[in-house]
C-alpha positions as CSV (number, residue, x, y, z in Angstrom):
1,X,0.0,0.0,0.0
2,X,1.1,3.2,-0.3
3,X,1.6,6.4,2.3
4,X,-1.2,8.3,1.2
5,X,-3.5,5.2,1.7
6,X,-2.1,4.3,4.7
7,X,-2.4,7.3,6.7
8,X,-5.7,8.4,5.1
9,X,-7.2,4.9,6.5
10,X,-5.9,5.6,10.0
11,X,-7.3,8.7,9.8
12,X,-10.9,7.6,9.0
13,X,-10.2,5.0,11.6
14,X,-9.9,7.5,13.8
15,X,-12.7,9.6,13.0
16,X,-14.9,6.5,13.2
17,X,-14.0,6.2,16.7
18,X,-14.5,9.6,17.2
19,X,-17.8,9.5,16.1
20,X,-19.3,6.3,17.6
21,X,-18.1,7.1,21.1
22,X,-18.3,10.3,23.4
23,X,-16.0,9.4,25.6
24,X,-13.5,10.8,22.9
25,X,-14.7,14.1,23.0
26,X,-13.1,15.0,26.2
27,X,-9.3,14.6,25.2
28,X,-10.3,15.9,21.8
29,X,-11.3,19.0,23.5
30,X,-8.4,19.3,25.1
31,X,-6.2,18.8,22.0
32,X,-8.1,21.6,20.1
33,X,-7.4,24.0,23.3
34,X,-4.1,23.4,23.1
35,X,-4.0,23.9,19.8
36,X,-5.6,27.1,20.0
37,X,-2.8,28.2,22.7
38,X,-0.8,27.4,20.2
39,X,-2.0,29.5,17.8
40,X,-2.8,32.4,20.2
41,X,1.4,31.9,21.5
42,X,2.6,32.6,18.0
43,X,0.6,35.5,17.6
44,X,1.7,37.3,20.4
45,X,5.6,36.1,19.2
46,X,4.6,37.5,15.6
47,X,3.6,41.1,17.0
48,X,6.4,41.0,19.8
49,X,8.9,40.5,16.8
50,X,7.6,42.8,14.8
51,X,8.1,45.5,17.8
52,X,11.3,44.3,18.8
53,X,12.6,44.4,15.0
54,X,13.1,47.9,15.6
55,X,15.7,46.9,18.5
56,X,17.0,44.3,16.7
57,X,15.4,42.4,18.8
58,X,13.9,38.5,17.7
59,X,12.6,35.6,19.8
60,X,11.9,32.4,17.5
61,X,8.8,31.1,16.9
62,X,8.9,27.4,17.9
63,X,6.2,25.5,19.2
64,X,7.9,25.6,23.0
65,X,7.7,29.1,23.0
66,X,4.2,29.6,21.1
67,X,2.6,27.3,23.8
68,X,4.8,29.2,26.8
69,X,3.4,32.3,25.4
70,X,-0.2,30.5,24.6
71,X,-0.8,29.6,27.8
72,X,0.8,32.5,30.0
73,X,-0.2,34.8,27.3
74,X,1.7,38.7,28.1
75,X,3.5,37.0,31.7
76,X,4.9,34.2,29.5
77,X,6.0,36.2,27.1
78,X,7.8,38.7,29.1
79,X,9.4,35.5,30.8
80,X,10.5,34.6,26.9
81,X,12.1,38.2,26.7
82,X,13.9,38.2,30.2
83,X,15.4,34.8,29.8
84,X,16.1,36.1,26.2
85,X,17.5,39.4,27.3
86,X,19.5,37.8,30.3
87,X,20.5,34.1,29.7
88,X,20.9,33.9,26.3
C-alpha cells in the first residue's frame, strides 16, 4: 500500500472512533485547546517581533515558546524576553 492510503485509512479509523463514542470528546477538547494556545502563543511572538525588529530584537517562533506564550499569554511572554534578554 502506499503512504497516502495508509495514513488516510488511520485517519478515517480515527474519525470513526471519534464518532461512535463520546468518551473521545473529552481529550479531543483538550487537543483543540491546546491547539488554540498554540496559535494564540505565536501571535503574540509574531507582534512581539515585529516591535522588537526595531531593536534588533527576535525571539523564535517554535512551538515551545508559542505554547509558553499560549498559555501564560503577556506573563509568558515577558518571561520569553527576560530569559532572552539575560540568559541567552
Amino acid at each position: 500500500m502506499e503512504t497516502g492510503w495508509v495514513i488516510a485509512l488511520i485517519i478515517a479509523g480515527i474519525l470513526l472512533v471519534i464518532a461512535a463514542s463520546k468518551s473521545v470528546t473529552g481529550p479531543v477538547r483538550w487537543i483543540g485547546f491546546g491547539i488554540m494556545q498554540l496559535v494564540i502563543g505565536a501571535i503574540l511572538l509574531f507582534f512581539a517581533n515585529l516591535v522588537g525588529e526595531l531593536a534588533s530584537f527576535h525571539i523564535p517562533i517554535n512551538p515551545i515558546t508559542a505554547l509558553l506564550a499560549g498559555f501564560l499569554r503577556l506573563p509568558g511572554l515577558a518571561a520569553l524576553v527576560v530569559i532572552k534578554l539575560w540568559i541567552m
